[in-house]
N, C-alpha and C positions, 0 to 999 in steps of 0.2 A: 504493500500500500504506500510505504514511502515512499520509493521509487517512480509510483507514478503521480504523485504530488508533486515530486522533482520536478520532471517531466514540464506537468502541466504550468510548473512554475515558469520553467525555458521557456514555452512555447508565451506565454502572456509576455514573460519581460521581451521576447523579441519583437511580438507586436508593437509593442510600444515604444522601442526604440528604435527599430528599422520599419519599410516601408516590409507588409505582409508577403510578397511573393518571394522579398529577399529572403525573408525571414524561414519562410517552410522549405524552400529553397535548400537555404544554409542546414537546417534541420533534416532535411531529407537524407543529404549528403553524411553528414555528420552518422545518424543513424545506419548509413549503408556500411562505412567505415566499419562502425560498433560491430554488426552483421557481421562483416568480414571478417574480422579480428577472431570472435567467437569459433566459427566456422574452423579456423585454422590452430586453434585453440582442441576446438573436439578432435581434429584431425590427428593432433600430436598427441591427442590423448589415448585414442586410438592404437595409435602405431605403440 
């Protein structure tokens, strides 16, 4: 639950200080990254 109160917090404050498509934009990315990382994370966990 915290985690996504986090979240929800990022996503307000970027509203509010950038212009919104930057803002989901940068957030979209950001979370692919997170994605990725994980992904290669289980990979090595795997092996």
């Amino acid at each position: 639950m915290k985690i996504v109160v986090f979240i929800i917090r990022i996503v307000f404050f970027c509203k509010y200080k950038t212009k919104k498509r930057i803002s989901f934009f940068y957030l979209f990315i950001s979370y692919q990254k997170v994605v990725h990382i994980l992904d290669l994370l289980f990979l090595f966990l795997l092996i």
